[in-house]
C-alpha positions as CSV (number, residue, x, y, z in Angstrom):
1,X,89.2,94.3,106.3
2,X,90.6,94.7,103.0
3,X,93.9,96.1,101.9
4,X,95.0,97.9,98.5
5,X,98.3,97.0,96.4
6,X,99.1,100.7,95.0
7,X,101.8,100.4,92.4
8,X,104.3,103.8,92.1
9,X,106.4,104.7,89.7
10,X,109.5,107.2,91.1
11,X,112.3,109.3,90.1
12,X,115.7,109.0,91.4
13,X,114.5,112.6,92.6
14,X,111.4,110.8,94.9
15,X,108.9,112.4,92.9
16,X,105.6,110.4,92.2
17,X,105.3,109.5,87.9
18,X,103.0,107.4,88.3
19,X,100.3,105.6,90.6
20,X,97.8,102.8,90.2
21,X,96.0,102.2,93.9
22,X,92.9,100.5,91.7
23,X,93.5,96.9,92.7
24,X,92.6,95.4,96.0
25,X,96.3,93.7,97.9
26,X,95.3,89.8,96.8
27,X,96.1,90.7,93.5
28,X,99.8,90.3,92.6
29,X,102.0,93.0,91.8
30,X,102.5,91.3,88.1
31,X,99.0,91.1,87.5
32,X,98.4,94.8,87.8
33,X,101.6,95.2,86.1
34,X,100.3,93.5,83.1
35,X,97.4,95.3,82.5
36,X,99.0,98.8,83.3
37,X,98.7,101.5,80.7
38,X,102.4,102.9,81.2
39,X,103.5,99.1,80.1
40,X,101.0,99.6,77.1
41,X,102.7,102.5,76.1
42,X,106.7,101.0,76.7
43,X,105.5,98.3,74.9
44,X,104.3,100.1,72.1
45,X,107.1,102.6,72.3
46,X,109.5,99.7,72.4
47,X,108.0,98.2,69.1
48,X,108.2,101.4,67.1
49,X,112.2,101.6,67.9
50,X,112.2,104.0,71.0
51,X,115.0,102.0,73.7
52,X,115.7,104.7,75.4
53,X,113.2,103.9,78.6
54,X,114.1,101.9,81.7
55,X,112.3,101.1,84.6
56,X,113.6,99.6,87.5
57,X,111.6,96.8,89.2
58,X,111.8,93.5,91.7
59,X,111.3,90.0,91.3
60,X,108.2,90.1,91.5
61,X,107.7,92.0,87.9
62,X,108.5,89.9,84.3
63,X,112.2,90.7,82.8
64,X,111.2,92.9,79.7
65,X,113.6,95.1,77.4
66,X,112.1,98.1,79.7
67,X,111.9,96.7,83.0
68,X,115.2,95.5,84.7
69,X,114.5,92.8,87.5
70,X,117.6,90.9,89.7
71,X,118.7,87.8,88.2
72,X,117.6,85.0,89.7
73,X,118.4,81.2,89.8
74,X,121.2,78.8,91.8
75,X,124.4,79.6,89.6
76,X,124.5,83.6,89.9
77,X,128.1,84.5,88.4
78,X,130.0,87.3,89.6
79,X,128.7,90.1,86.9
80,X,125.0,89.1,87.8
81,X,126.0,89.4,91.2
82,X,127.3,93.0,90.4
83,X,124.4,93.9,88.4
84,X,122.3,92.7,91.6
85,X,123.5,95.0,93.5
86,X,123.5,97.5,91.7
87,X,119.9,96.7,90.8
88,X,119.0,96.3,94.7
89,X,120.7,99.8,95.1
90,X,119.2,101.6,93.1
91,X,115.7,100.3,94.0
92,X,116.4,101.4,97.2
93,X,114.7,105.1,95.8
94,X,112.0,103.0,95.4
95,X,112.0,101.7,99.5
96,X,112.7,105.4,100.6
97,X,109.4,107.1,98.4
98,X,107.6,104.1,100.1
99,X,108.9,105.2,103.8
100,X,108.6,108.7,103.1
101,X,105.2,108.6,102.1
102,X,103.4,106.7,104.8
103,X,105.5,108.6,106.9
104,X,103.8,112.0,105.4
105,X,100.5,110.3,104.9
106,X,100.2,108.0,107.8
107,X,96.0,107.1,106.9
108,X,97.5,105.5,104.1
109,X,99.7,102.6,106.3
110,X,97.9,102.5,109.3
111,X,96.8,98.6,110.2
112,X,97.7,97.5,106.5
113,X,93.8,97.7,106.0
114,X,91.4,99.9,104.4
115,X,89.0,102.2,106.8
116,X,87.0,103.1,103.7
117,X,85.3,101.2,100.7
118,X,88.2,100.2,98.2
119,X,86.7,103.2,95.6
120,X,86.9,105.8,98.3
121,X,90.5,104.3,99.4
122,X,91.7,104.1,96.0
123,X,90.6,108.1,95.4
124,X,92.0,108.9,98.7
125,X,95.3,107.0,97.9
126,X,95.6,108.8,94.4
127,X,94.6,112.3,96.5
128,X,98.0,111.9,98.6
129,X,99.8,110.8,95.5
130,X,99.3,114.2,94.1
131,X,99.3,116.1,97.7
132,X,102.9,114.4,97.9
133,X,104.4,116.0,94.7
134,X,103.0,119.7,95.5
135,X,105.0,118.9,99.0
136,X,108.0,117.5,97.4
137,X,108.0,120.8,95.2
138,X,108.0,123.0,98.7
139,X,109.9,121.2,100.9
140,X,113.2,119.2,101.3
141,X,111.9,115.4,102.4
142,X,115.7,115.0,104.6
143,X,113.2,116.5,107.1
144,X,110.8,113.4,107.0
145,X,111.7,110.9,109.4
146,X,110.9,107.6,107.0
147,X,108.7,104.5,108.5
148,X,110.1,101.2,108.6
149,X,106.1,99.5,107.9
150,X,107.3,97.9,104.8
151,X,103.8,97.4,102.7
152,X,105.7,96.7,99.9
153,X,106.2,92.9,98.9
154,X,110.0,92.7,99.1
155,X,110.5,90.0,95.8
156,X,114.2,89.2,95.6
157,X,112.6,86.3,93.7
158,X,110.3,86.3,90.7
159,X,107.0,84.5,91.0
160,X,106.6,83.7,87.4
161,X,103.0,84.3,86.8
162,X,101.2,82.1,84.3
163,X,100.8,85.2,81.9
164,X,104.3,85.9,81.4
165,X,105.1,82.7,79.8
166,X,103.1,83.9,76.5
167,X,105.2,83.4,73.4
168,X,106.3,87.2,73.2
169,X,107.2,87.4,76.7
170,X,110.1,84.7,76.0
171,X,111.3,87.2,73.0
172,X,110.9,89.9,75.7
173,X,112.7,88.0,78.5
174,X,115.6,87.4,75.9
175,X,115.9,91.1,75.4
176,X,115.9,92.2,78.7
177,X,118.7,89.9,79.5
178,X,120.6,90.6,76.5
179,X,120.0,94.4,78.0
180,X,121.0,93.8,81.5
181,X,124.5,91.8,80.3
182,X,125.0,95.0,78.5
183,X,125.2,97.0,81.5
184,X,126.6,95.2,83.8
């Protein structure tokens, strides 16, 4: 059997922006990062001047001037700890769309492994994703009692992928850290 990684996007409000259920679950969550079309278009916003977009991710995603990830390493101080927290906190929206939605759409969690070919999964997948913002519209999610099958790859630690170390990503890197000491 074969699983899918699905990539989300969410508001602090739950609702869905964005979902990418097009790559099968060997490949890693910075892989289908890298090739996403809403990083094309931060990027390219970024280099025409527009800083005014942030997305939240884990470890598992490359620091860039529009993606916050936890800092990692052996000498953490006290404000990276801070801004970890904060980080893992507010993330946490993240964990709770994931609960909430398998809880709503259960064919989408059940055995970790698709039922269907990965085309008619993927369509399926990006069916609910729309299904779930015409139900967050109508109803109040307090309701939904959340499941604890964590699908999601829980990276408090960043891989580093091979195809971040490209010589913009450093330039990238150095801007999202000079943006995270900023705020924290």
């Amino acid at each position: 059997m074969l699983s899918i990684n699905v990539q989300c996007i969410v508001g602090a409000d739950l609702k869905l922006l964005a979902l990418n259920a097009r790559y099968l679950g060997s490949v890693h969550d910075s892989a289908i990062w890298a090739t996403s079309a809403i990083r094309m278009d931060l990027l390219e916003e970024y280099q025409i001047g527009h800083r005014n977009s942030w997305l939240i991710g884990d470890g598992g995603y490359p620091l860039e001037p529009w993606l916050l990830t936890p800092v990692s390493g052996p000498n953490i101080n006290d404000h990276e700890q801070r801004f970890n927290r904060a980080h893992r906190s507010t993330r946490n929206v993240a964990e709770r769309f994931n609960g909430v939605f398998k809880a709503i759409f259960t064919c989408c969690s059940a055995d970790r492994t698709l039922h269907y070919a990965p085309e008619k999964a993927s369509k399926i997948i990006n069916a609910c994703g729309i299904i779930y913002n015409i139900y967050l519209n109508r109803h109040d999610f307090e309701e939904v009692e959340e499941t604890n099958d964590n699908i999601e790859n829980q990276n408090d630690e960043p891989l580093n992928p091979e195809w971040q170390n490209g010589p913009l990503n450093q330039e990238w890197r150095n801007e999202g850290s000079r943006v995270k000491s900023k705020n924290s």
